[in-house]
Every structure is written in C-alpha cells, then in structure tokens.
C-alpha positions as CSV (number, residue, x, y, z in Angstrom):
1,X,45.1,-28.7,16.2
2,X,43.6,-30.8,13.6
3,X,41.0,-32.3,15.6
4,X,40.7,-29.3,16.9
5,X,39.4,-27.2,13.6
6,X,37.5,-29.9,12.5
7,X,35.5,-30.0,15.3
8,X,34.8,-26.3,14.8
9,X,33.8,-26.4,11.6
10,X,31.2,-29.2,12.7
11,X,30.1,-27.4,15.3
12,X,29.6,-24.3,13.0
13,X,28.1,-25.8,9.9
14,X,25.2,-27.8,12.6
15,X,24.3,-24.4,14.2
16,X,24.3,-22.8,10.5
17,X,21.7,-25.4,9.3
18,X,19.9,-25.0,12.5
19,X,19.7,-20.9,11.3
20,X,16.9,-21.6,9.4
21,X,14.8,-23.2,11.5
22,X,14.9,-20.9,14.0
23,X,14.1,-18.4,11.7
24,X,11.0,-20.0,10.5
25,X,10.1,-20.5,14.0
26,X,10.2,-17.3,15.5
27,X,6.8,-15.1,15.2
28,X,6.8,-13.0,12.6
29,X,7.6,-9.2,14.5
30,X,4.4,-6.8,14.8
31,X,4.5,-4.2,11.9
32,X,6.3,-0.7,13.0
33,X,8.2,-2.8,15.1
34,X,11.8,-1.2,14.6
35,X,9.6,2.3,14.4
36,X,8.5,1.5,18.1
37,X,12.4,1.3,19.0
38,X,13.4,4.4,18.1
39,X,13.9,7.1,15.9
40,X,16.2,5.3,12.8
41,X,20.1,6.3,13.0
42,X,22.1,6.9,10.0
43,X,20.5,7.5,6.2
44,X,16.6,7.3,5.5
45,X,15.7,4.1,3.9
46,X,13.0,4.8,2.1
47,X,12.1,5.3,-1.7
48,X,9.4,7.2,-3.9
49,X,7.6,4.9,-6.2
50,X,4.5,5.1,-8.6
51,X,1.0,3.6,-7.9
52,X,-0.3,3.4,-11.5
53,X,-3.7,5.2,-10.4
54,X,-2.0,8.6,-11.2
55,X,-3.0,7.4,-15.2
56,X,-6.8,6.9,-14.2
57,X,-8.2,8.5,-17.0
58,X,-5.3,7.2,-19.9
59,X,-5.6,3.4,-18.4
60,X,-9.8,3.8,-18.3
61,X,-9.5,5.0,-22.0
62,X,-7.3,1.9,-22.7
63,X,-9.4,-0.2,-21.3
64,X,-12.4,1.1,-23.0
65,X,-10.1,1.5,-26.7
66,X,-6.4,-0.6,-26.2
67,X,-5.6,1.8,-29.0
68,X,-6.1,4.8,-26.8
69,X,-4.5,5.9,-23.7
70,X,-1.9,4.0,-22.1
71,X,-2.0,0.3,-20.6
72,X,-0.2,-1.2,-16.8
73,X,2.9,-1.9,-19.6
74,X,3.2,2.2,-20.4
75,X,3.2,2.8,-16.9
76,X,6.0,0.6,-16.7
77,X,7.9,2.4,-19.5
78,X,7.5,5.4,-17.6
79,X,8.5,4.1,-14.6
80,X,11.9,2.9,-16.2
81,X,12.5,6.6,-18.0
82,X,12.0,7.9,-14.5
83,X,13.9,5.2,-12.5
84,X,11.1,4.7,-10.2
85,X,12.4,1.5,-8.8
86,X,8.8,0.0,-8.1
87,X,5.1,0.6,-9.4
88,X,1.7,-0.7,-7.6
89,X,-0.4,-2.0,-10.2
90,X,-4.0,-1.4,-9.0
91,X,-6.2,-4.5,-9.4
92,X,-8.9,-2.8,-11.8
93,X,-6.7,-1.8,-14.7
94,X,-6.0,-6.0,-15.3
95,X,-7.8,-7.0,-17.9
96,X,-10.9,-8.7,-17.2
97,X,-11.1,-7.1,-13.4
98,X,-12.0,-8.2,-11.2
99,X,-11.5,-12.2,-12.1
100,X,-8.2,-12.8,-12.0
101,X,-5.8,-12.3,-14.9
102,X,-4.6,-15.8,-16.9
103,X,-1.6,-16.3,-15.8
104,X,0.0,-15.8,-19.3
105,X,-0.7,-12.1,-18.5
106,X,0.2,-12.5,-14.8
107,X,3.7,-13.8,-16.2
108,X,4.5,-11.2,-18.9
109,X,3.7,-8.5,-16.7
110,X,6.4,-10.4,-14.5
111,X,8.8,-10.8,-16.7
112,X,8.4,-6.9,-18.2
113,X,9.3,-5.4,-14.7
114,X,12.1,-7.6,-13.9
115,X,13.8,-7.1,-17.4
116,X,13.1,-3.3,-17.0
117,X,14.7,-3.3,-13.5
118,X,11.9,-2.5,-11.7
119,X,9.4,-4.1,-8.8
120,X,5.7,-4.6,-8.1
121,X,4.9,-3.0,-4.9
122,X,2.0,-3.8,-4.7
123,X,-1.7,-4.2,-6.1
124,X,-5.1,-3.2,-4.9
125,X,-9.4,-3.9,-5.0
126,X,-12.8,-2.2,-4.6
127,X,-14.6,-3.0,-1.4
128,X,-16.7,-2.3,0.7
129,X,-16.9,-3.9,4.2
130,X,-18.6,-0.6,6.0
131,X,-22.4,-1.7,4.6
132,X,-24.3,-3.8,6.2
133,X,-25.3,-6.1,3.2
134,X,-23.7,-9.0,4.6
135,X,-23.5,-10.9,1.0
136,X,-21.7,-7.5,-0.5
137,X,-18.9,-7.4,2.7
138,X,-18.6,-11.6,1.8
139,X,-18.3,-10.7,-1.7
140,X,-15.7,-8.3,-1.0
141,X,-13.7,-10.9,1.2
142,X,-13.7,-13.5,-1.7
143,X,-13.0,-10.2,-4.1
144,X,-9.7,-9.6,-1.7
145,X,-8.6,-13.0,-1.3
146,X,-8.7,-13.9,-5.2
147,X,-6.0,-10.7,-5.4
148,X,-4.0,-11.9,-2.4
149,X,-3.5,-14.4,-5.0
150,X,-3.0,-12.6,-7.7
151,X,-0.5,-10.6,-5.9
152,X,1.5,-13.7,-4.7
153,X,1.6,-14.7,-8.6
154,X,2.6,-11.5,-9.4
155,X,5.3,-10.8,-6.7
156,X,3.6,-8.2,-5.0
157,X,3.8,-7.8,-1.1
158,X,0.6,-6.0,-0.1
159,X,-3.0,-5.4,-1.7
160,X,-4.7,-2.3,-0.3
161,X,-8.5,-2.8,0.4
162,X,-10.9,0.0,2.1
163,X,-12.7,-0.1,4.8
164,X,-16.2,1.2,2.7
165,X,-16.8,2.6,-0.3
166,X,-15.5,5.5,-2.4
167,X,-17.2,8.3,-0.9
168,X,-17.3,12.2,-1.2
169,X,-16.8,12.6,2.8
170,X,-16.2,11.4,5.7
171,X,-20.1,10.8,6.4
172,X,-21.6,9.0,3.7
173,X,-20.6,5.8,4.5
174,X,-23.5,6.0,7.1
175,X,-25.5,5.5,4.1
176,X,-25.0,2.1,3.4
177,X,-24.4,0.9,7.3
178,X,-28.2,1.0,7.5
179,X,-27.6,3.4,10.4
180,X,-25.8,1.2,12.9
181,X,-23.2,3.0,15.1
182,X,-20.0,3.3,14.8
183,X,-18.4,0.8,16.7
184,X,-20.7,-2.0,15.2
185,X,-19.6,-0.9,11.4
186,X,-16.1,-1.3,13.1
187,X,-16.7,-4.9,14.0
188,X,-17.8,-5.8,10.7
189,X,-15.1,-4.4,9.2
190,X,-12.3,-6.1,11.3
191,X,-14.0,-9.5,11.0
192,X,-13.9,-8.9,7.1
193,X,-10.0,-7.8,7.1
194,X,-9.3,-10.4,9.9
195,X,-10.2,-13.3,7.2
196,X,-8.4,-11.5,4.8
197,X,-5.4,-11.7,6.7
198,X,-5.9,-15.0,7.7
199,X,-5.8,-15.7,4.0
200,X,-2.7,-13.1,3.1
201,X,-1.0,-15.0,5.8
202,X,-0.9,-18.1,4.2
203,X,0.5,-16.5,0.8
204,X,3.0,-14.2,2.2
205,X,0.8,-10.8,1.4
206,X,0.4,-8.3,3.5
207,X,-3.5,-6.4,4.1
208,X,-3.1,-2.7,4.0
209,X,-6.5,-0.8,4.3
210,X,-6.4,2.5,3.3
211,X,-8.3,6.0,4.7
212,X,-9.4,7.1,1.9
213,X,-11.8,10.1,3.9
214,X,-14.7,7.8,4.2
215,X,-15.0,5.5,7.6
216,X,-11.1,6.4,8.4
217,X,-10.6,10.0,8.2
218,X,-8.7,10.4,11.1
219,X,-5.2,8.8,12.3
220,X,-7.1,8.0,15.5
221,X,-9.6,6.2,13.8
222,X,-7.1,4.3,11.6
223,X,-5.4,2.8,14.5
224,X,-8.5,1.8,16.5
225,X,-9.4,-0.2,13.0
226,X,-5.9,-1.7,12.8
227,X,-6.2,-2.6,16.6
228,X,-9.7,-4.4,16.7
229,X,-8.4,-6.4,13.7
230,X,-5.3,-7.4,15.5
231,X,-3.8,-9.7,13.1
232,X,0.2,-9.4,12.0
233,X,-0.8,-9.7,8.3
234,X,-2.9,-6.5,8.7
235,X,-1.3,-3.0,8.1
236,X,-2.1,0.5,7.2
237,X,-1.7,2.2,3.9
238,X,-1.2,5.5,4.8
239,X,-3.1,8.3,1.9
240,X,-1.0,11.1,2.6
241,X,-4.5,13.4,1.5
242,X,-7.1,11.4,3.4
243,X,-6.7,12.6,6.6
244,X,-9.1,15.2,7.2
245,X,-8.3,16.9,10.2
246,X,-7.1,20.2,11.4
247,X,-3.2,19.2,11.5
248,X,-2.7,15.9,8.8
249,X,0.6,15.5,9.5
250,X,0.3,14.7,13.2
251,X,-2.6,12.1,11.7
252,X,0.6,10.4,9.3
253,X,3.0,10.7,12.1
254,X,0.8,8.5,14.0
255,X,0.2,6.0,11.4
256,X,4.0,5.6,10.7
257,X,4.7,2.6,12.6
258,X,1.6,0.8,11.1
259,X,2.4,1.7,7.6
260,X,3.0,-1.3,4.9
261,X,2.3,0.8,2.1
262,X,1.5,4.6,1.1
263,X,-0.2,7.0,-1.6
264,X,1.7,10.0,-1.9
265,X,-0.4,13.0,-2.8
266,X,0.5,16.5,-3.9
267,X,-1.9,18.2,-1.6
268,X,-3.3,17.5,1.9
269,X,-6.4,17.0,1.0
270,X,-8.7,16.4,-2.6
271,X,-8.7,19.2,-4.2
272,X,-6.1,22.0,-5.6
273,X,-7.5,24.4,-3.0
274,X,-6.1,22.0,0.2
275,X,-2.8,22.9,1.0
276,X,-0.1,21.6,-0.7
277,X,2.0,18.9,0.6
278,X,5.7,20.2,2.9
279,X,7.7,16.8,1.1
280,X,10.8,17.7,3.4
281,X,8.2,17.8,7.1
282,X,6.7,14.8,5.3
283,X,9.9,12.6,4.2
284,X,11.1,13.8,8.0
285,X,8.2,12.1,9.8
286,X,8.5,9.5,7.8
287,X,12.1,8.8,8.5
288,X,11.4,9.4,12.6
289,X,8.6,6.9,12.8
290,X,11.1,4.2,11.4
291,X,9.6,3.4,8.0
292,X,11.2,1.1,5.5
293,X,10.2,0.1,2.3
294,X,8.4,2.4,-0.9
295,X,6.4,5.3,-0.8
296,X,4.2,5.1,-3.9
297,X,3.8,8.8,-5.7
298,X,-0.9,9.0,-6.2
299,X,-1.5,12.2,-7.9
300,X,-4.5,13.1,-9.2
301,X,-6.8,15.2,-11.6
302,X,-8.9,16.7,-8.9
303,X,-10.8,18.4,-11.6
304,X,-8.4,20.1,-13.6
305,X,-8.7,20.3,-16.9
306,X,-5.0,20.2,-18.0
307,X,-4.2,17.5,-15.4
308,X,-0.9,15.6,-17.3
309,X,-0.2,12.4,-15.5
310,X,3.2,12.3,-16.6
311,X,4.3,15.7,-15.4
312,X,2.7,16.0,-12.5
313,X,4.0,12.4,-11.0
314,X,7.8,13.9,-12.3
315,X,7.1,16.7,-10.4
316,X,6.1,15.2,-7.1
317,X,8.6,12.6,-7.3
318,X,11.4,15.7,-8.3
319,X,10.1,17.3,-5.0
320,X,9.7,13.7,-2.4
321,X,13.6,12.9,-3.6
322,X,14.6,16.5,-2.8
323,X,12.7,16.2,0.6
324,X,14.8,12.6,1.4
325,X,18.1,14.2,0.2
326,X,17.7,16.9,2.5
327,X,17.6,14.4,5.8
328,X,20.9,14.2,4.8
C-alpha cells in the first residue's frame, strides 16, 4: 500500500511540474473568447473604475502650476475615498510626456497604488496612424511602443491608442489621409497597431484602440479595424459615447467580446444635449457579451461651466454600481 501511494504522489507531483509548461505552451485564447461561448451564468464580474482624464482641466493646471490643480497622486487619493479599485493613468499627465517617466517616478507611483489598495488599469497616448505622413504614423508607433513599456514598468495591462487624431467628427480625419479611401487609411492603420502588438506582445500589454468618433464611429467599423489587424495582442477599448449611430448600444453590444478596456461616459454622445447614458441596459449588455475585467468611469466637461470632476465621476460611478447590483 506503501509502494502504492508513493507511486501516486510521483506520478502527481511529475504531471504538476509538467502544469506549467503546458500552460506556457498553449496559444494565448482570442479576446472575447468566453463572450463567444455564451451568455456568463451566475454574478456579473465586472467593476467600475476611474480613467484619470475625468480631471483634464485640474491635472493640465498642475502640470502648467504643481501648486494648482490636482496631480495622477490626487487622483489616486480620490480613488481610495471612493474605493474605486483601479485608475488608468493616461500617458500625458506623466511628467515630461511623452518621454518616458524615470523610473523613480514610475516606482513611487507603484508603490502609492499598491499601499492605497488600488490597481493601474491601464495607461494611454496621442496618435495618429489615419494620416498619411508616413514619418508621423512611425512616430506614433515608436510613441506607443515606449508606453507599452512604460506600462509594463508600471503594472498596467493595456495602453489605449487611436486610430487618428482628436477630431470634431466623424469626417475630419479625411483631412489628414490626403484623400485616400477608406479602406487604404485602414491598411495603414492595421500595419501601425500590428507592430504595436507585435511589441505589446513581448511585454505582456495589451493594444486597445479606441473610437473616439473620428475613423471608428461605428461598431461595424471597429470590428473591421480589429479584424484587418488580426493580432491576439490587439483589442478594443470600447468609448461608451463614441459611437455615433442611430442605436449606440447595439454598436457596444457588438464590441463586447473585443473589449480589453472601456471609457464610461455619462451621455451617449459629446455633449449634455445627447442622451444620457441607461447604466442598468448598459451594465446588462455588458454582462451578456461575457466581459471581465474594469470598466473605467470618463466623464467630461463638454462645456459646462460648473463641470466638478469629483462629483460628477461619484455620481456616475453611484449610478454604474446601482446598474451591476441590479443584474442581481
């Protein structure tokens, strides 16, 4: 009987060491994978965070006057009175964006989260890979892959990119492609992300490009992207208000099993006169397409004069954890 348990455990500890291995082998599963499955059983697993954009104009002041405003450490603090489990520290509010922090900062920002409880989520850049400036969509490759790095240091999973440049709609990214059609613009864009991949790959990041109502204002559009870059490493992140289309939601339940990361808005759309967000329909869809992970809170000033950061992210937070209680 001896023999006999002894030959168990052998045989159990050799397939246990063998565990890893296998693991490391086996390709890493296409993103929205358990999405594809099925709807999710049991309790939603998902959780409102913060992207530190909602303090655009306190962290710009800051920058411009560290005695003004509030820095990526007060957004911290005000993510631990909250208990917002995890912030995305966009890439511009380090100092000396967009070289890379020294890693002194890198490691005190590190060590400020964990001691408060709290996890980086994520980071992000400004690109643009939808003009056809070849040196500007190179410079915005070696731009992404220096943050890919940054967010490795930092303990970040995904750094959001765009797929052109901040624009006022979903047409003025023509202006810079030097009139090519669509589909080329596309091709230059999915060779961009594809080497950003490549390179997120290697550092365990993931790529999340964004719609952000310029090149992708549609779900539809999104996904063809996503497709044509066809790398593993390359994900959506899916702006809840950047979808402009006659029903949004069908645009984010599309994009669901893509997602990797998320802004959160307060309305559909970017302004106060779009319609303001359904956070139960919204944490619903959410939950059916499979998602796992955080849902970072973006609100915005959209032009109004009393905009207050800090009530207006408690207030869409209070409402996105009402809407996830109430899957039940």
């Amino acid at each position: 009987m001896n023999n006999m348990l002894t030959d168990s455990r052998r045989s159990f500890l050799k397939r246990a060491a063998l565990l890893p291995l296998a693991a490391a082998a086996a390709p890493l599963p296409c993103v929205g994978a358990a999405a594809e499955a099925g709807a999710p059983k049991g309790a939603p697993f998902f959780t409102p965070a913060l992207n530190a954009y909602s303090f655009l104009e306190l962290l710009n002041e800051n920058l411009a006057d560290a005695k003004r405003g509030i820095d990526l450490f007060g957004v911290v603090d005000f993510c631990e009175r909250l208990r917002i489990p995890a912030v995305d520290l966009t890439g511009y509010f380090f100092l000396g964006y967009p070289q890379a922090p020294a890693d002194s900062y890198v490691n005190r920002m590190k060590r400020y989260v964990h001691e408060r409880g709290i996890v980086i989520s994520g980071t992000g850049v400004k690109n643009d890979f939808a003009t056809a400036d070849k040196a500007v969509r190179a410079a915005g490759v070696a731009l992404t892959k220096v943050w890919i790095e940054v967010a490795a240091r930092l303990g970040a999973p995904v750094v959001r990119v765009f797929a052109g440049p901040q624009q006022k709609n979903a047409k003025d990214w023509q202006a810079t492609a030097g009139g090519a059609p669509r589909e080329e613009v596309e091709k230059w864009m999915a060779e961009a992300l594809h080497e950003c991949a490549e390179h997120g790959a290697k550092f365990g990041v993931l790529v999340a490009v964004q719609n952000h109502g310029d090149f992708l204002s549609t779900g539809e559009q999104h996904v063809s992207l996503l497709k044509r870059v066809g790398h593993e490493w390359c994900g959506a992140l899916v702006d809840t208000g950047k979808y402009f289309t006659e029903d949004p939601y069908a645009d984010i339940a599309l994009m669901v099993p893509h997602a990797v990361n998320w802004q959160i808005k307060e309305t559909l759309g970017s302004s106060v006169k779009t319609p303001v967000t359904d956070f139960k329909k919204l944490a619903g869809i959410i939950h059916a397409g499979g998602y796992r992970g955080f849902v970072p809170i973006e609100t915005l000033a959209m032009g109004r004069k009393n905009y207050d950061p800090f009530a207006e992210v408690e207030k869409v937070l209070k409402a996105m954890r009402e809407g996830i209680a109430a899957l039940g």
